[in-house]
Structures are given as structure tokens and as C-alpha cells.
N, CA, C and O atoms as a CHARMM CRD file, in Angstrom:
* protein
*
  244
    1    1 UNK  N     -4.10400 -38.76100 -29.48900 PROA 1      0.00000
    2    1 UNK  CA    -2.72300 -38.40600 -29.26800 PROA 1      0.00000
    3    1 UNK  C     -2.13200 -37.93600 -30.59600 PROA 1      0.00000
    4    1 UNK  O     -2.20600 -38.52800 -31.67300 PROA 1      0.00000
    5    2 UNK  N     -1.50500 -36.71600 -30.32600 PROA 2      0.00000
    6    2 UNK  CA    -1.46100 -36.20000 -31.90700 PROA 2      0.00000
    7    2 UNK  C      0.22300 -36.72700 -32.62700 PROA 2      0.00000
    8    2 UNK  O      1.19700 -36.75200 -31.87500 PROA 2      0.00000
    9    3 UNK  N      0.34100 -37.04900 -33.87000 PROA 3      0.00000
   10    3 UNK  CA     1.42100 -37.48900 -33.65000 PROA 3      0.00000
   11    3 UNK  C      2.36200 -36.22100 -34.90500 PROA 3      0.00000
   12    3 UNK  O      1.75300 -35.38400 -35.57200 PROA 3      0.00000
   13    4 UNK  N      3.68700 -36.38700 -34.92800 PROA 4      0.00000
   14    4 UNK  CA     4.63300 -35.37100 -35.31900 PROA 4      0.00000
   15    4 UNK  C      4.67500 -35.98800 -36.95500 PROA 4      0.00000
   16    4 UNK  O      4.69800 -37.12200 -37.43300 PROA 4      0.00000
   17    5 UNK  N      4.67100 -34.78500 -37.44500 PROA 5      0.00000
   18    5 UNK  CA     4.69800 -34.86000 -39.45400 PROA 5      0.00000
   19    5 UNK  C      6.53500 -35.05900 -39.67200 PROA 5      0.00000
   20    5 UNK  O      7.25700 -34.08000 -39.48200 PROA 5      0.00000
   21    6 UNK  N      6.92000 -35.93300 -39.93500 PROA 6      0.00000
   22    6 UNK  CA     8.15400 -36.39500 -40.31400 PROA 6      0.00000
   23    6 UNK  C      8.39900 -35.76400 -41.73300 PROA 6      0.00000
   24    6 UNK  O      7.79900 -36.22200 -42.70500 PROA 6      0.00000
   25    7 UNK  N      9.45100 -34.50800 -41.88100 PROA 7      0.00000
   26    7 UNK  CA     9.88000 -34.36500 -42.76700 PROA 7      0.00000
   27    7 UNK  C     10.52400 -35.53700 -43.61400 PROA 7      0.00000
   28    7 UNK  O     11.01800 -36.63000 -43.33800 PROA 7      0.00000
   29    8 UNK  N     10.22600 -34.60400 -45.10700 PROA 8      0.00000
   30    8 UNK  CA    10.72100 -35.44600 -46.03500 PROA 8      0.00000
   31    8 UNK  C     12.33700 -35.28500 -46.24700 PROA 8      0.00000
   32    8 UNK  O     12.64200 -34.14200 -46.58600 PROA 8      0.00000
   33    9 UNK  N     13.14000 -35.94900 -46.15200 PROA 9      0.00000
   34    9 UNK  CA    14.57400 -36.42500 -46.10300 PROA 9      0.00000
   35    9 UNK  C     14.87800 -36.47300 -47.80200 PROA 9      0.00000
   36    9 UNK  O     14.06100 -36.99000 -48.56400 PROA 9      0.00000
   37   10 UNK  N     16.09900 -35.89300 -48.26000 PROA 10     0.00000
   38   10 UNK  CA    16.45400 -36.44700 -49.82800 PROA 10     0.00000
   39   10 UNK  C     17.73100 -37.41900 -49.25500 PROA 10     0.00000
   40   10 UNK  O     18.87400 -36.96300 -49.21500 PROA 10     0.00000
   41   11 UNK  N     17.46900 -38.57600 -48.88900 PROA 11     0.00000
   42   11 UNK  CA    18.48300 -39.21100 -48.41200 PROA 11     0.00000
   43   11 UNK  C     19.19800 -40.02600 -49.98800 PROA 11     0.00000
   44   11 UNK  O     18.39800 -40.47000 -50.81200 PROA 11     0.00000
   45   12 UNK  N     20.24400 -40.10200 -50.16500 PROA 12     0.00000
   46   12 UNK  CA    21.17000 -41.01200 -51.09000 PROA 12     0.00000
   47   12 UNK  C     20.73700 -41.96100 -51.74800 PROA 12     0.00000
   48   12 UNK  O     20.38600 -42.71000 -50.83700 PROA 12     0.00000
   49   13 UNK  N     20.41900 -42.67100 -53.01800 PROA 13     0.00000
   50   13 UNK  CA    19.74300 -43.61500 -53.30700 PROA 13     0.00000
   51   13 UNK  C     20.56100 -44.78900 -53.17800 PROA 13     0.00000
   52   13 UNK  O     20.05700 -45.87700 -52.90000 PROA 13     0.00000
   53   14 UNK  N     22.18400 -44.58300 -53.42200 PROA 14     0.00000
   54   14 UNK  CA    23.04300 -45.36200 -52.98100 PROA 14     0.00000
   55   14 UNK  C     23.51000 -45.92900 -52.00200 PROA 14     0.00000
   56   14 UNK  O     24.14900 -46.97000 -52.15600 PROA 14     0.00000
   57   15 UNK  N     23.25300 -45.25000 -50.45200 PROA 15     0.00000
   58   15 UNK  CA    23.66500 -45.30600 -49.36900 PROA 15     0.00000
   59   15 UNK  C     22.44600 -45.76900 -48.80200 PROA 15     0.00000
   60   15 UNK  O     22.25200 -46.87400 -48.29400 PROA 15     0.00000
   61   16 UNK  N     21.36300 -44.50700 -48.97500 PROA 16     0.00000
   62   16 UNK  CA    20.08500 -45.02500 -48.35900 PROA 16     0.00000
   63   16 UNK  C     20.58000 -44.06200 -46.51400 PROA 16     0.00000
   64   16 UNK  O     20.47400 -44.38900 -45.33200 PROA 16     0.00000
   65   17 UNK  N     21.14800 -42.73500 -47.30900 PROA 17     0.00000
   66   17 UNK  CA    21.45000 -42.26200 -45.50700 PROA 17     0.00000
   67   17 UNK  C     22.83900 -42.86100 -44.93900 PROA 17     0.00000
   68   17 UNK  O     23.54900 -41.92700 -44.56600 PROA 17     0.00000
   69   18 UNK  N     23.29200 -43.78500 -44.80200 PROA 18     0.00000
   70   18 UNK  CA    24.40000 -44.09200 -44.30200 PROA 18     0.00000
   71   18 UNK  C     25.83900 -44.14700 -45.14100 PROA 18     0.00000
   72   18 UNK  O     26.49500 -45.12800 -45.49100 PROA 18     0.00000
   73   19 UNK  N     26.06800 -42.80700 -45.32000 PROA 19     0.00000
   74   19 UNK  CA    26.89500 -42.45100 -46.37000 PROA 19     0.00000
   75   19 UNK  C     28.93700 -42.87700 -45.86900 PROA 19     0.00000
   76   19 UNK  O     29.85300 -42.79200 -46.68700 PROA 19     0.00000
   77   20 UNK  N     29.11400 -43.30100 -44.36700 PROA 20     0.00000
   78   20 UNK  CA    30.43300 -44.00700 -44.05600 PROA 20     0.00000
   79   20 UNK  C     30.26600 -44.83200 -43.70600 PROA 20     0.00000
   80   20 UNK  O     29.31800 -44.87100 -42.92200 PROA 20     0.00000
   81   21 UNK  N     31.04500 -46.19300 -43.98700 PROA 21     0.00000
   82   21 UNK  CA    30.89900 -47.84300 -43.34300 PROA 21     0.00000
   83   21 UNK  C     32.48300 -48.32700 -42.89200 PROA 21     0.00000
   84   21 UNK  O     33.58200 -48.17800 -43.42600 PROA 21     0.00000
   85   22 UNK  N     32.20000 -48.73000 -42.12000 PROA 22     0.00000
   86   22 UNK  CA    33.73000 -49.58500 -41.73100 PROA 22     0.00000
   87   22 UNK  C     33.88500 -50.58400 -41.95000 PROA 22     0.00000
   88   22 UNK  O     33.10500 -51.07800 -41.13500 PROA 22     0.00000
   89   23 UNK  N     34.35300 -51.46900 -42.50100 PROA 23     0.00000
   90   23 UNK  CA    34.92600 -52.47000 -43.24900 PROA 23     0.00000
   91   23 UNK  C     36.19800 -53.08200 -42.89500 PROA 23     0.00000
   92   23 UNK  O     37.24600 -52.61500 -43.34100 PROA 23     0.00000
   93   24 UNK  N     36.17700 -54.36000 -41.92400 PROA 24     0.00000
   94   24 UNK  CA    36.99500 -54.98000 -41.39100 PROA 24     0.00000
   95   24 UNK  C     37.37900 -55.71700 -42.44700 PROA 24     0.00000
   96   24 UNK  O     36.51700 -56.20200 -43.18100 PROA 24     0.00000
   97   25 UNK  N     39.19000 -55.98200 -42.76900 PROA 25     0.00000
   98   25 UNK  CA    40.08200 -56.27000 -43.40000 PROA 25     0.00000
   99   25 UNK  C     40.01300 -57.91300 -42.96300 PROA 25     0.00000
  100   25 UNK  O     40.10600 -58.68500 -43.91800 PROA 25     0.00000
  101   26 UNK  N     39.85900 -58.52200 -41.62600 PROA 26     0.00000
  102   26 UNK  CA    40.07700 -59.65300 -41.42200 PROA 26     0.00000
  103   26 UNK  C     41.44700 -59.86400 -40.62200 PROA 26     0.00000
  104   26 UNK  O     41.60800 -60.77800 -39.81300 PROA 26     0.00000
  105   27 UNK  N     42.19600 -59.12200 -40.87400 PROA 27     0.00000
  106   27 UNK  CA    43.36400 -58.75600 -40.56400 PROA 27     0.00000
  107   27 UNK  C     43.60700 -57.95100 -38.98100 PROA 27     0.00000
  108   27 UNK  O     43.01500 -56.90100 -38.73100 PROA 27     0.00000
  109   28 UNK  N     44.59400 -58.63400 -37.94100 PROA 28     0.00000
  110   28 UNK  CA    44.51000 -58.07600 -36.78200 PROA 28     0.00000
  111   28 UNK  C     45.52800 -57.08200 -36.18900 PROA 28     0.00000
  112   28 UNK  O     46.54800 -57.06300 -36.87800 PROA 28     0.00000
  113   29 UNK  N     45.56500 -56.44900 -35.38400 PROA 29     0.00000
  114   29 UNK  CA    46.81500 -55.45400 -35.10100 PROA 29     0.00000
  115   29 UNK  C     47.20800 -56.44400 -33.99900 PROA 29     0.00000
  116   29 UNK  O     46.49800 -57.41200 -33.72700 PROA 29     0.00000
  117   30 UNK  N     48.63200 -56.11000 -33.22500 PROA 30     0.00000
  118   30 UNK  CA    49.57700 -56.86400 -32.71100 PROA 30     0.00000
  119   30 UNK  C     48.75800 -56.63100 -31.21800 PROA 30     0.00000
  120   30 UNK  O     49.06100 -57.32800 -30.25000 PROA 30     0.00000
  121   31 UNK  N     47.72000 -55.61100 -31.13200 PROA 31     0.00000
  122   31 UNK  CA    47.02700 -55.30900 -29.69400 PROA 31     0.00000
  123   31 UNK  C     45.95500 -56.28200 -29.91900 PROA 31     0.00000
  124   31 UNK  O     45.28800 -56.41400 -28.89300 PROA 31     0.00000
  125   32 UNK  N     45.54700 -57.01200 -30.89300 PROA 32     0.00000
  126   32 UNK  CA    44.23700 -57.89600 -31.27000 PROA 32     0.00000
  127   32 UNK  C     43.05700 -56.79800 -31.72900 PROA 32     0.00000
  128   32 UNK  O     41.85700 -57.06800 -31.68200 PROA 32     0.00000
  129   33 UNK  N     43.40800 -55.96500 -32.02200 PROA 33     0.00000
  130   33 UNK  CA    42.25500 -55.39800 -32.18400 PROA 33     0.00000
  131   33 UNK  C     42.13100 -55.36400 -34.07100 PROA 33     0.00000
  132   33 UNK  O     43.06900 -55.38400 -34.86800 PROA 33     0.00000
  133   34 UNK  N     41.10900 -55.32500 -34.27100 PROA 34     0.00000
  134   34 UNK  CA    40.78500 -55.68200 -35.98000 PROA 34     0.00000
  135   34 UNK  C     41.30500 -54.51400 -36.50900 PROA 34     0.00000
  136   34 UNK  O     41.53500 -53.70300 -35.61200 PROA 34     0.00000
  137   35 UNK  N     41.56700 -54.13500 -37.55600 PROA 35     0.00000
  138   35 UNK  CA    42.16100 -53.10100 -39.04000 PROA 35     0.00000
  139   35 UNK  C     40.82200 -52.95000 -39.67400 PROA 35     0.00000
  140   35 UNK  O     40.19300 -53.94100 -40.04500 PROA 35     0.00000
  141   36 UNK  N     40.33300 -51.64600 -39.81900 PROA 36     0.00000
  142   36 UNK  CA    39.07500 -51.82900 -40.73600 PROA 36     0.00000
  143   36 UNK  C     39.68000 -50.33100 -41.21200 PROA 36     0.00000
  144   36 UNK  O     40.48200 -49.54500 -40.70700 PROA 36     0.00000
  145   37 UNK  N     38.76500 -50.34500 -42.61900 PROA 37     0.00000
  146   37 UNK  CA    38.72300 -49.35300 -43.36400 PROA 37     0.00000
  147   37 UNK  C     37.20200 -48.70100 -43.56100 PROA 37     0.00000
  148   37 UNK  O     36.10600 -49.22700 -43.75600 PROA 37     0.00000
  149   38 UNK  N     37.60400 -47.41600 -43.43200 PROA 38     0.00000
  150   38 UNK  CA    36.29100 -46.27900 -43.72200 PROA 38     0.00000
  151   38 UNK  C     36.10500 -45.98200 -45.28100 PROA 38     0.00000
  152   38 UNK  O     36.86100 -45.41400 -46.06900 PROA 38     0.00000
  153   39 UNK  N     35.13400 -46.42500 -45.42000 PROA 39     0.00000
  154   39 UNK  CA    34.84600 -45.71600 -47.26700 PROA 39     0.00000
  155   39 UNK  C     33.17800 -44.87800 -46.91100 PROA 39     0.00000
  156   39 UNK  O     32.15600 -44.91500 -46.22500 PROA 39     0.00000
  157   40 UNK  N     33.72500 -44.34800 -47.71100 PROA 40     0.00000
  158   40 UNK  CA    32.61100 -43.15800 -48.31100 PROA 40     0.00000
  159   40 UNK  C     31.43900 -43.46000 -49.14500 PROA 40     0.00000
  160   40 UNK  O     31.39400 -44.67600 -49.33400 PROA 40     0.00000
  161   41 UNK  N     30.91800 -43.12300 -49.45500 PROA 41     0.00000
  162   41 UNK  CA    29.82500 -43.18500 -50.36000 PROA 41     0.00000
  163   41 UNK  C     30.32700 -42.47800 -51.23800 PROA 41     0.00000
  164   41 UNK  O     30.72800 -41.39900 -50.80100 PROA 41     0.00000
  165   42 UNK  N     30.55000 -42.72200 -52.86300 PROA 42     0.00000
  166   42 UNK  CA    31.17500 -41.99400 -54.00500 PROA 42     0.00000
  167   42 UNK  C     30.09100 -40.83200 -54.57900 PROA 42     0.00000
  168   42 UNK  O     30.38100 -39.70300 -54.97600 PROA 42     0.00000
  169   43 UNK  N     28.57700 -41.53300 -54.48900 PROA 43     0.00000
  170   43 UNK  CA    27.52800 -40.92000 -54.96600 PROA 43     0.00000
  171   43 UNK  C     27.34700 -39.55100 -54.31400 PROA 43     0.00000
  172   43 UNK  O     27.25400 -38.46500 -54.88600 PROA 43     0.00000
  173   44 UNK  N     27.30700 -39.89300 -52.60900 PROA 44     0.00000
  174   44 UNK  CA    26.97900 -38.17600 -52.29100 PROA 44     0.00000
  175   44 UNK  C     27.81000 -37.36900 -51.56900 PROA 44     0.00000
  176   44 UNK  O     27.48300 -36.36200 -50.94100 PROA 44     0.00000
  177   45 UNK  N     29.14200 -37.95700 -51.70400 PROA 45     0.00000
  178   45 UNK  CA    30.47200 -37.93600 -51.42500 PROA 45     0.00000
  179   45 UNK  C     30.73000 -37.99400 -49.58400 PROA 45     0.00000
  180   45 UNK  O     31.63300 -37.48500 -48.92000 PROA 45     0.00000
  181   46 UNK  N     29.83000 -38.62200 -49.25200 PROA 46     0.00000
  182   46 UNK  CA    29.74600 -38.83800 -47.52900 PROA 46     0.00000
  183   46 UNK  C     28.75700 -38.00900 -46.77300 PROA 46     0.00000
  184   46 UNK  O     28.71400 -37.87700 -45.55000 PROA 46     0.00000
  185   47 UNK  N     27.75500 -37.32000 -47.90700 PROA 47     0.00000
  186   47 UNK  CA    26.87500 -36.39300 -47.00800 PROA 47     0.00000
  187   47 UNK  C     25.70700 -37.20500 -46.78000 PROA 47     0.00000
  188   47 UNK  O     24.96500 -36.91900 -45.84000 PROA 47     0.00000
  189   48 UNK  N     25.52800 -37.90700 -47.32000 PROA 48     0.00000
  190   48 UNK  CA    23.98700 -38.92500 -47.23400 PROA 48     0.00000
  191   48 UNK  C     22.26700 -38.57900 -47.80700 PROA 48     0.00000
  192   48 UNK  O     21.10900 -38.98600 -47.71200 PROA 48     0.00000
  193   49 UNK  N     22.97100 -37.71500 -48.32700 PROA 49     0.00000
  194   49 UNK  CA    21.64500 -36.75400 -49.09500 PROA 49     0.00000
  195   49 UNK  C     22.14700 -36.65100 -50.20400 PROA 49     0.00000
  196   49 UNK  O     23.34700 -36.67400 -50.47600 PROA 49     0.00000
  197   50 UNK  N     20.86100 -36.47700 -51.22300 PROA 50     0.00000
  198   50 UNK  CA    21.41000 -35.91100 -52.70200 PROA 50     0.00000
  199   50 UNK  C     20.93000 -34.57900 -52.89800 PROA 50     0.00000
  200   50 UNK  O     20.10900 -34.19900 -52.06300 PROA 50     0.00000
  201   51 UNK  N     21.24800 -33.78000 -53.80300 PROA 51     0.00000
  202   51 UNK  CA    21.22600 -32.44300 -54.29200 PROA 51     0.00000
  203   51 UNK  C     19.64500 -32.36000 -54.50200 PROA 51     0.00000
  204   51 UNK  O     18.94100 -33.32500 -54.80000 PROA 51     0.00000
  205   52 UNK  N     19.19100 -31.02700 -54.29700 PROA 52     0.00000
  206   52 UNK  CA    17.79100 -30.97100 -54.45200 PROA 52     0.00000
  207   52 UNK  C     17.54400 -30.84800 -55.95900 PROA 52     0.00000
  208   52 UNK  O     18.48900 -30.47600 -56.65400 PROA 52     0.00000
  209   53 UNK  N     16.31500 -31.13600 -56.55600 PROA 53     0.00000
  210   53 UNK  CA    16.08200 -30.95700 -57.88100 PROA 53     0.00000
  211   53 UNK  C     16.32100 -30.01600 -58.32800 PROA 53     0.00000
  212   53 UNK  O     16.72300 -30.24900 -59.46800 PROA 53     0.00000
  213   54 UNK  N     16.33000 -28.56400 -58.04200 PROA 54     0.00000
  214   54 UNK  CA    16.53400 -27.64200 -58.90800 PROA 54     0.00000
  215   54 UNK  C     18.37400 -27.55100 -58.89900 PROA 54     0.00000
  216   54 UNK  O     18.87600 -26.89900 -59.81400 PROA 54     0.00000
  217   55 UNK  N     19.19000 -28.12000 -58.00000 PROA 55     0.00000
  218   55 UNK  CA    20.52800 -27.95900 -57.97400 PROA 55     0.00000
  219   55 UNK  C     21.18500 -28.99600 -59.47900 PROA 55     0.00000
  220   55 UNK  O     22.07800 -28.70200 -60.27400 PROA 55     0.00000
  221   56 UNK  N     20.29400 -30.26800 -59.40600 PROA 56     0.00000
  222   56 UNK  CA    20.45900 -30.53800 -60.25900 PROA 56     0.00000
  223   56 UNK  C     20.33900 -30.42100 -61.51700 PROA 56     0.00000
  224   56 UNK  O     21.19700 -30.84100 -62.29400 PROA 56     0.00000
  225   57 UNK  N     19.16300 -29.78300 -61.91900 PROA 57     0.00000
  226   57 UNK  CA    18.97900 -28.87700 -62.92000 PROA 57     0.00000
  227   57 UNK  C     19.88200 -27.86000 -63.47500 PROA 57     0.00000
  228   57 UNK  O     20.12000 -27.54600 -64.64100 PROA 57     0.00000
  229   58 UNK  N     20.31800 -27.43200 -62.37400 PROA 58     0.00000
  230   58 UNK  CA    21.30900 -25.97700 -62.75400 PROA 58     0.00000
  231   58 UNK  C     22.36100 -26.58100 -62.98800 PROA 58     0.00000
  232   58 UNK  O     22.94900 -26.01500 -63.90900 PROA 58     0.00000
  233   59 UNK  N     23.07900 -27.73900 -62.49500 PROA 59     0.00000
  234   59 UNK  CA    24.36600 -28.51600 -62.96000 PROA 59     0.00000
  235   59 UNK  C     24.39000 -29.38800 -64.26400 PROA 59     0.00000
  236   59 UNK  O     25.18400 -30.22800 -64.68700 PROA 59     0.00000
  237   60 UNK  N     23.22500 -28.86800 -64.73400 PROA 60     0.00000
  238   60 UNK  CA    23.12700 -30.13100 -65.94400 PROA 60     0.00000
  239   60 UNK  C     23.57200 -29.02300 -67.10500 PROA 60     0.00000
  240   60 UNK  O     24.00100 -29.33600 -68.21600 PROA 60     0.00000
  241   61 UNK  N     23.40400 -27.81800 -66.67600 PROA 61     0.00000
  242   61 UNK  CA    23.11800 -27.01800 -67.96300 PROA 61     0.00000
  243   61 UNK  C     24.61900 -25.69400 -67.72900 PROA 61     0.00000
  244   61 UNK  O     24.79600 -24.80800 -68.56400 PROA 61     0.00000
């Protein structure tokens, strides 16, 4: 059974791919439902990938 070649991914080293999280405050709204906050990933600014090597190269210089 032949199986499928899984591209290689440059996923975030920070995130690890999951570049938005929601983050419950603890805190409830008057409907009971929880308050959470969305943050980003700062590193790949919410895309979940990093820049390919040569992009980085060219931004260094």
C-alpha cells in the first residue's frame, strides 16, 4: 500500500504551527459565557511559518 510523501512544512519554532490561542481571562460575561483573549504569535506574526532561508538572508543584509 503505497503511502503519500508529506511535505516539508517551515512551521514557527515558537508556535510550532499554531500561531492564534485563546486565552480565558477567568472572568465571566453577564450571559455566563467566559471573556477570552486572542494573541498572536509575535515571532511569525500569526502566519505559523517562518520565512524561507534565502528571505532571510536577503533581510539580514
Amino acid at each position: 500500500m503505497p503511502y503519500g510523501i508529506t511535505a516539508h512544512v517551515r512551521l514557527c519554532s515558537s508556535c510550532d504551527g499554531f500561531p492564534v490561542v485563546a486565552i480565558t481571562t477567568g472572568a465571566r460575561r453577564r450571559d455566563g459565557s467566559r471573556i477570552t483573549l486572542h494573541v498572536t504569535c509575535p515571532a511569525c506574526r500569526g502566519t505559523g511559518t517562518r520565512p524561507a532561508p534565502a528571505a532571510l538572508a536577503q533581510a539580514r543584509w
